[in-house]
NUNU-325254 format. One record per residue (C-alpha): residue number from 1; residue in one letter; chain; x, y, z. Coordinates in steps of 0.2 Angstrom, whole numbers, plus 2048, in hexadecimal, padded with zeros to 3 digits. Layout:
! NUNU-325254
  pos  code  unit   xx   yy   zz
  NUM     A     A    X    Y    Z
...
This chain:
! NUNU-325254
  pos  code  unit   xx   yy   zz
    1     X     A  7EC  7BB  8BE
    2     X     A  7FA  7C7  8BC
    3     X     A  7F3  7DA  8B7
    4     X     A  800  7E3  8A8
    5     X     A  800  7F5  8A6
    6     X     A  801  7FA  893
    7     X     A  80F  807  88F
    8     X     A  80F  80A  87E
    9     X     A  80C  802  86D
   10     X     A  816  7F9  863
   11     X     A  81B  7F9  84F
   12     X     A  80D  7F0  84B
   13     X     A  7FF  7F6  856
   14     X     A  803  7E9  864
   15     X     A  7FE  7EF  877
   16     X     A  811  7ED  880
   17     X     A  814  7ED  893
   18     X     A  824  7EC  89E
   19     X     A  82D  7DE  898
   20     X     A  82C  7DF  88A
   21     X     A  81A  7D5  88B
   22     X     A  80E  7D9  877
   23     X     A  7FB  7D7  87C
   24     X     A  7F4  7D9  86C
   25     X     A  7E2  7E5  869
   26     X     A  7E9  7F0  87A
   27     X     A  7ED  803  87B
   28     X     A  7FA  80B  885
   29     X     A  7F3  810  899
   30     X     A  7E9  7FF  899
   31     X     A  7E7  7F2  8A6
   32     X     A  7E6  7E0  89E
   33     X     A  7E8  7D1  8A5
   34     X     A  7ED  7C0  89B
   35     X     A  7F6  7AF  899
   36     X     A  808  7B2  894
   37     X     A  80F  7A8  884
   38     X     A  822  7AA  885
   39     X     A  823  7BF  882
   40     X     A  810  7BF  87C
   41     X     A  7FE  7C2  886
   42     X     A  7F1  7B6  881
   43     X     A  7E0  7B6  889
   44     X     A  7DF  7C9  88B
   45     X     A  7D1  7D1  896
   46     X     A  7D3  7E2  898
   47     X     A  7CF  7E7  8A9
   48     X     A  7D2  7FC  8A9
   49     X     A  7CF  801  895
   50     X     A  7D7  810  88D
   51     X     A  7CC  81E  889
   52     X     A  7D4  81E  879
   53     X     A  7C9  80B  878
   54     X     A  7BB  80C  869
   55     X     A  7AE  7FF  863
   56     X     A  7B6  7F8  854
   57     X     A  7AC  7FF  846
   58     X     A  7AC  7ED  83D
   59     X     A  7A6  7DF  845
   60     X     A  7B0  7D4  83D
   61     X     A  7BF  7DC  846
   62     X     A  7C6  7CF  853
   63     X     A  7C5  7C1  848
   64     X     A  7CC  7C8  838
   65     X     A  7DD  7CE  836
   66     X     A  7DA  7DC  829
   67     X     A  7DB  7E8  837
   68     X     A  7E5  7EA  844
   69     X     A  7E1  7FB  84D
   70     X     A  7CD  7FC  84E
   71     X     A  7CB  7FC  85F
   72     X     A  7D6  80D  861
   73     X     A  7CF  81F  85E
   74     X     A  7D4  825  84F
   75     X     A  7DF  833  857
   76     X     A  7E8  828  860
   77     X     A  7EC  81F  84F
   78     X     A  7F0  82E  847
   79     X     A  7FC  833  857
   80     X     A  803  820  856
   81     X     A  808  821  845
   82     X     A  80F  831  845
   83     X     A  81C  82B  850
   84     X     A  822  81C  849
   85     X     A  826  829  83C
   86     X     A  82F  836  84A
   87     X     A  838  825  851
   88     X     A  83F  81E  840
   89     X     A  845  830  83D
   90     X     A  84B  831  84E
   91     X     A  853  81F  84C
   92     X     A  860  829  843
   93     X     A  861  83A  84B
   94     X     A  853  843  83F
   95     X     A  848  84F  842
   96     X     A  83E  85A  838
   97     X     A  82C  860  835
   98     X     A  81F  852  836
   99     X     A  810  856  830
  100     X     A  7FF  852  835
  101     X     A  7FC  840  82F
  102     X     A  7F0  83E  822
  103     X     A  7E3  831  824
  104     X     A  7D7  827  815
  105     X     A  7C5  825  81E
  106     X     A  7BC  813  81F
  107     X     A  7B7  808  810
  108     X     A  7C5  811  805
  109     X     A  7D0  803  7FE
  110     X     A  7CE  801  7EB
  111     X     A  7D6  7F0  7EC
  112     X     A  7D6  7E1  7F9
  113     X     A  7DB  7D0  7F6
  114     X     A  7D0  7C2  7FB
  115     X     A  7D3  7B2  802
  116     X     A  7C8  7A5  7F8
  117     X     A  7C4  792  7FC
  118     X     A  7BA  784  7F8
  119     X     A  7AF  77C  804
  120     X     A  7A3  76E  805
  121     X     A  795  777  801
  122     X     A  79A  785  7F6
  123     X     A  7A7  791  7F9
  124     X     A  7AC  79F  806
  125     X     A  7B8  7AF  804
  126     X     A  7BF  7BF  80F
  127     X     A  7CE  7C3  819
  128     X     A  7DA  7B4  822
  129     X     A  7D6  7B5  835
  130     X     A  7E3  7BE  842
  131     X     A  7F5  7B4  840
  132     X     A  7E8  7A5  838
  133     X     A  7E8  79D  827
  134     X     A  7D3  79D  82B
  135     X     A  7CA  7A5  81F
  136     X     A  7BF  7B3  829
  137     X     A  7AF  7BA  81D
  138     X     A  7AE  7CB  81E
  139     X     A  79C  7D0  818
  140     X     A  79B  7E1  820
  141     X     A  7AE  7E7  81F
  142     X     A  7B0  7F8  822
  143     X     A  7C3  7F8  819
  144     X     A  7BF  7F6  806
  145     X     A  7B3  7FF  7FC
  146     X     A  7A2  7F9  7FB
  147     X     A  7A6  7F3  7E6
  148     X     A  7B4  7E9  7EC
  149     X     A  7AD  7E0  7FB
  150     X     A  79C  7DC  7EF
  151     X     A  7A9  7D2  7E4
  152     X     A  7AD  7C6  7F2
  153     X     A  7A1  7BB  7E9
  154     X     A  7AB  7BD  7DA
  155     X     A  7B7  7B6  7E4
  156     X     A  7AE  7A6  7EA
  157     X     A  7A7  7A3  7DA
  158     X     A  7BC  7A3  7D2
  159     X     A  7BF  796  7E0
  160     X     A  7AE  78A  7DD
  161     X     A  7B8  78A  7CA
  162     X     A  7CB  78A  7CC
  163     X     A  7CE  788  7DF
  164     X     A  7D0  776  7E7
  165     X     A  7CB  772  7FA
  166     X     A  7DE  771  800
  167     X     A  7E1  784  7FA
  168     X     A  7DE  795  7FA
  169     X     A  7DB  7A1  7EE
  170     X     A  7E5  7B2  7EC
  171     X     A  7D6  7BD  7E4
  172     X     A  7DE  7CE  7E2
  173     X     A  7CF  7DB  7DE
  174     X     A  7D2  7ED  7D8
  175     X     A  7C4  7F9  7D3
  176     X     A  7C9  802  7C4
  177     X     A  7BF  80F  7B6
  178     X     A  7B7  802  7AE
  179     X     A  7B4  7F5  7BB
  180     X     A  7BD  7E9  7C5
  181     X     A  7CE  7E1  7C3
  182     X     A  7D2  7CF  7C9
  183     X     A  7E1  7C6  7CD
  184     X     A  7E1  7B3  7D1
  185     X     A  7ED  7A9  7D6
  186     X     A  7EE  796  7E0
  187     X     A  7E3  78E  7D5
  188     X     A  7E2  781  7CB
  189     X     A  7EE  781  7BC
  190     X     A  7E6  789  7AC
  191     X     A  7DF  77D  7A0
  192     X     A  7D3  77E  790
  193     X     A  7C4  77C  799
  194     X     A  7C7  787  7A8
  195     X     A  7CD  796  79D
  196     X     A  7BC  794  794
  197     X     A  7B2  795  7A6
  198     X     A  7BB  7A4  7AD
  199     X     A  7BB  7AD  79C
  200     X     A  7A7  7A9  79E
  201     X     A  7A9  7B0  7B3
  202     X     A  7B3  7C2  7AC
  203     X     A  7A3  7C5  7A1
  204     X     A  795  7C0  7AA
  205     X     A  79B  7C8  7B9
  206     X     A  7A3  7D7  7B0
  207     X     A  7B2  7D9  7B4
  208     X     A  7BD  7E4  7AA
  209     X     A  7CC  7D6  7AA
  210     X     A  7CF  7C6  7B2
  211     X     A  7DF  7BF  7B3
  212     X     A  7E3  7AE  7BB
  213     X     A  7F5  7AB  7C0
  214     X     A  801  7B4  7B5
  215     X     A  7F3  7B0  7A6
  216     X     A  7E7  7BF  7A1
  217     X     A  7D7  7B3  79E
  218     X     A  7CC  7C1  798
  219     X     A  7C9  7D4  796
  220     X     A  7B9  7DD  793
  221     X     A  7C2  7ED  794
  222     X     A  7D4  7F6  79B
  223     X     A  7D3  7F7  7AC
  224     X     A  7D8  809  7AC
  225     X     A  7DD  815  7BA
  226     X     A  7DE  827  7B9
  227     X     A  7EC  830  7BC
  228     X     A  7EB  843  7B9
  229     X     A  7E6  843  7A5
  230     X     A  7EB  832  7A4
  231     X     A  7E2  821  7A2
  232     X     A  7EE  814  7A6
  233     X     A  7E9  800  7A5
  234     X     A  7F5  7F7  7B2
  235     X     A  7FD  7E7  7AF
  236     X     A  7F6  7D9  7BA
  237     X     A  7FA  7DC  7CD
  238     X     A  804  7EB  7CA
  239     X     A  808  7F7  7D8
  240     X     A  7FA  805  7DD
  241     X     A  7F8  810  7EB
  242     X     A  7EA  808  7F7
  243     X     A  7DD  816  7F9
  244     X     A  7D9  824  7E9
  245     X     A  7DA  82F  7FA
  246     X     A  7EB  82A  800
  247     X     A  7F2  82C  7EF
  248     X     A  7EB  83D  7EC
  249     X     A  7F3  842  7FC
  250     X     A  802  83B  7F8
  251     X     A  803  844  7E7
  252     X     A  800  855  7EF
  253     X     A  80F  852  7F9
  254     X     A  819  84E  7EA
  255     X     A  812  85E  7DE
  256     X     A  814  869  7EC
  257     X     A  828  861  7EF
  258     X     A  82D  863  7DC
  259     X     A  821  873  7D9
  260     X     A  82A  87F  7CC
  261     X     A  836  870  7C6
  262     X     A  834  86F  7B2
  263     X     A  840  85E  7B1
  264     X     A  83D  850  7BE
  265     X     A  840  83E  7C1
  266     X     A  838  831  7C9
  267     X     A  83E  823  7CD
  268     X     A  834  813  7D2
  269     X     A  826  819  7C7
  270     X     A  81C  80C  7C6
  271     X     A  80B  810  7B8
  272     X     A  80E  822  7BD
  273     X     A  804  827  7CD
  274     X     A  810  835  7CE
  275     X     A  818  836  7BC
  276     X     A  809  83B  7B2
  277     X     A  801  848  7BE
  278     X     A  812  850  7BF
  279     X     A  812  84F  7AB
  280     X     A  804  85D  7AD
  281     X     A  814  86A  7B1
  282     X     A  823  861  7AE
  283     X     A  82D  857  7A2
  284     X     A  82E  846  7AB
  285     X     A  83B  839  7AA
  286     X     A  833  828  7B1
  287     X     A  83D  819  7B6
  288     X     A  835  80A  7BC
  289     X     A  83B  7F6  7BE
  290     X     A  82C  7EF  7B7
  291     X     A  82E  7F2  7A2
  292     X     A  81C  7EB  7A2
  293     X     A  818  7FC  7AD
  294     X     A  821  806  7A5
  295     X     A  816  7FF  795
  296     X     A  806  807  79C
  297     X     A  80D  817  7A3
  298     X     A  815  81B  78E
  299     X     A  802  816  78A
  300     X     A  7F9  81F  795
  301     X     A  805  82E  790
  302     X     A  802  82D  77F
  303     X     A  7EF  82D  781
  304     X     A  7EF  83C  78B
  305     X     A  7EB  84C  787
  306     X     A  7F5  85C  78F
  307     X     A  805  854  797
  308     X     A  816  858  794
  309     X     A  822  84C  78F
  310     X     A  824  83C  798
  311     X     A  835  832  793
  312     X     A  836  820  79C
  313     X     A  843  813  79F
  314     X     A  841  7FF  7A4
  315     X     A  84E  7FE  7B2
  316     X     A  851  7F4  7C2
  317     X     A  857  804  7CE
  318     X     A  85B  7F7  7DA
  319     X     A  86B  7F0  7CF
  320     X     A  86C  7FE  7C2
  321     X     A  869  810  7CE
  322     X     A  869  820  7C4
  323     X     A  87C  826  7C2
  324     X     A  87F  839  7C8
  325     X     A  881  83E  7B7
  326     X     A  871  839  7B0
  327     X     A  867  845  7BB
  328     X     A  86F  854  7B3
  329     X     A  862  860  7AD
  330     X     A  855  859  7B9
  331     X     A  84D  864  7C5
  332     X     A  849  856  7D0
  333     X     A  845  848  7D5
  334     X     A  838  83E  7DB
  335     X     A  837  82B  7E3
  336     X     A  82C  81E  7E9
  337     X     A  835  80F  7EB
  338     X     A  832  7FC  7F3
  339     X     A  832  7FA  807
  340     X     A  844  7F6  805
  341     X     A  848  809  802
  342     X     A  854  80E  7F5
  343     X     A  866  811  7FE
  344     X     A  86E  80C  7EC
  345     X     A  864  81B  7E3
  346     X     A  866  825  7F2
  347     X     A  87A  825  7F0
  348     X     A  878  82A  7E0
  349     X     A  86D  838  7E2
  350     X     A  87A  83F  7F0
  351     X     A  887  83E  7E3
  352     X     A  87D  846  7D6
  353     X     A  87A  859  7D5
  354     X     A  865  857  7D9
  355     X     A  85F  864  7E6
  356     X     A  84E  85D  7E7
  357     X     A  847  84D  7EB
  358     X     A  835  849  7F0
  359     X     A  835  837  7F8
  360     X     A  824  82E  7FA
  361     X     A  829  81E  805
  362     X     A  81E  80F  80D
  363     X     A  82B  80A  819
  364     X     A  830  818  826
  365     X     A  83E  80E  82E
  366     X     A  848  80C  81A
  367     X     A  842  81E  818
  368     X     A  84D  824  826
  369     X     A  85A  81A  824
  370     X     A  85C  822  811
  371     X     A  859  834  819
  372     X     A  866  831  823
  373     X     A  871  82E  815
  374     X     A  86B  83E  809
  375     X     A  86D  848  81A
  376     X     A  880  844  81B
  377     X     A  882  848  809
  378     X     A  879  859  80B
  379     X     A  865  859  80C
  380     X     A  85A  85E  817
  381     X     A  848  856  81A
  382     X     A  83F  861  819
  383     X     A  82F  85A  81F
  384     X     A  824  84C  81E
  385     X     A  813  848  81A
  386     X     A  80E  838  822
  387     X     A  7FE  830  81A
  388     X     A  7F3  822  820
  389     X     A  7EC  819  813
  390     X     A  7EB  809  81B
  391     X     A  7DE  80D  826
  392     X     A  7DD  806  838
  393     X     A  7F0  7FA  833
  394     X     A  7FF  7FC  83B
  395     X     A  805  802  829
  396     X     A  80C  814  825
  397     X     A  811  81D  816
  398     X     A  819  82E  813
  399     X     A  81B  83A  806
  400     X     A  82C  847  80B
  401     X     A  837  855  802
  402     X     A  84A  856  805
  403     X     A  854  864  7FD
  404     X     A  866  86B  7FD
């Protein structure tokens, strides 16, 4: 059987060898051997292992596909992510100060969503298997925090009610203040009787909301989350940071990129991860796509106590980007948009007269490409915090500060 030498690894934590041949679960300086499929290693035995090779922490790690990296040591995770940083950078003739990746430790995720599905004798629930439609159970995941992975029976008992044998249930869970937060969808269509028995499920098991579909069936209480002096509830399925660790992180990044600035912006604000905190020490102009986001951010403001004025806007950045003119008197600016990056804003803040921007992005490669533009109109990055939040994924985030 053919022997490959493992080079390096790829984007998404794939061993590759000359070729290019992807053995998934290998680390660069290993010997593995394997039946080839096309450009791809099946049947892998590893027959000289790194010594960057650990015992997976979860033994549910080959079979489910939560994780990706587990069998590597966490510096060489860290070192592996902090290069797909340098390379995107790179990609377009950037370099700067990257600093020491920042990584959220094990059973840190505040919200995991579950694959549910009936079966002949009950139900079952957990992750989808490695490239599979199977659902794997996932009893002793060492991804999620213990609350959530104790409310996978939450999840079984939603698809016994609502879920059919031929699907699977979506059952988005979110610790918040109060309790948990649930998010179904694939299930049966909502009827009279069903939204009685899942109003019944939300109270018996204590959930502060359950919301099936678009359709919130019942809350016991808002599910709020704290941000600086600020309680904000949510709307159903809206966009959080993965780990209370990753976000803190994060945040530091952005106070210490705007620190001193008494007017700011930020754009893609979502409930206000970033808004309110900053709200502590600036005036804040937040502007967000989802009006039903920017609904709880005003409420969670106006609740406060010992914030400075927070003004907010409803607007799709994507078709209607800030004009240059409508940044004058702000001393910065802050953004944290979708993967797809933000090259239309990004034009506009060139054009504007800003001469600070602190951009928190989950996509290293759109990042770049939008550095590269603010670098031709007369930044420079300054540096960038890389965080991993997304504990043992092939998934990296960063926080960074450009001025001019």
């Amino acid at each position: 059987m053919t022997e490959f030498r493992i080079t390096r690894l790829g984007q998404y934590g794939d061993g590759i060898a000359e070729g290019p041949v992807f053995a998934p679960m290998t680390l660069p300086g290993e010997v593995v051997t394997g039946t080839l499929d096309g450009a791809n290693l099946r049947d892998i035995k590893i027959v000289t292992p790194s010594e960057d090779r650990v015992a997976a922490p979860c033994r549910h790690f080959k079979s489910c596909g939560g994780c990706q990296m587990q069998h590597a040591a966490d510096p060489l995770v860290a070192a592996w992510k902090t290069q797909i940083v340098e390379q995107a950078l790179a990609a377009q003739g950037i370099h700067t100060d990257i600093r020491p990746i920042v990584t959220s430790p094990a059973q840190s995720r505040r919200r995991a969503t579950f694959a549910a599905r009936r079966t002949k004798k009950g139900s079952m629930s957990g992750f989808h298997g490695r490239a599979s439609d199977t659902v794997v159970e996932i009893p002793d995941c060492q991804l999620v925090e213990p609350e959530l992975l104790a409310a996978r029976s939450i999840a079984e008992e939603l698809a016994e009610i609502g879920g059919s044998r031929k699907a699977t249930l979506a059952v988005t869970v979110t610790t918040s203040r109060v309790g948990l937060d649930v998010q179904v969808s694939g299930g049966k269509p909502i009827d009279g009787q069903l939204r009685i028995t899942l109003a019944a499920v939300c109270d018996t098991r204590g959930l502060a909301r359950l919301t099936w579909e678009d359709e919130v069936i019942a809350q016991r209480a808002p599910p709020v989350q704290r941000f600086s002096n600020a309680d904000v509830c949510p709307p159903p399925g809206a966009f959080m940071q993965a780990t209370a660790h990753g976000e803190a992180h994060l945040l530091a990044a952005v106070q210490e990129a705007v620190q001193g600035r008494k007017r700011v912006i930020d754009l893609f604000a979502g409930c206000g991860t970033f808004t309110l905190p900053l709200a502590k020490d600036a005036e804040v102009w937040a502007v967000e796509g989802e009006a039903a986001m920017v609904e709880a951010l005003d409420k969670g403001w106006r609740m406060a106590q010992g914030l400075k004025t927070v003004t907010h806007t409803a607007r799709d950045l994507y078709r209607r980007p800030l004009l240059p003119d409508e940044f004058y008197k702000y001393d910065a600016v802050v953004m944290d948009p979708p993967r797809a990056g933000a090259e239309a804003q990004t034009s506009e803040i060139i054009r504007s007269d800003t001469k600070r921007v602190a951009y928190v992005s989950c996509n290293p490669v759109t990042f770049a490409r939008d550095v590269a533009q603010m670098i031709a109109g007369g930044f420079t990055l300054d540096w960038v915090q890389p965080v991993d939040q997304f504990r043992w994924s092939s998934h990296v985030e960063l926080a960074a500060q450009l001025s001019r």
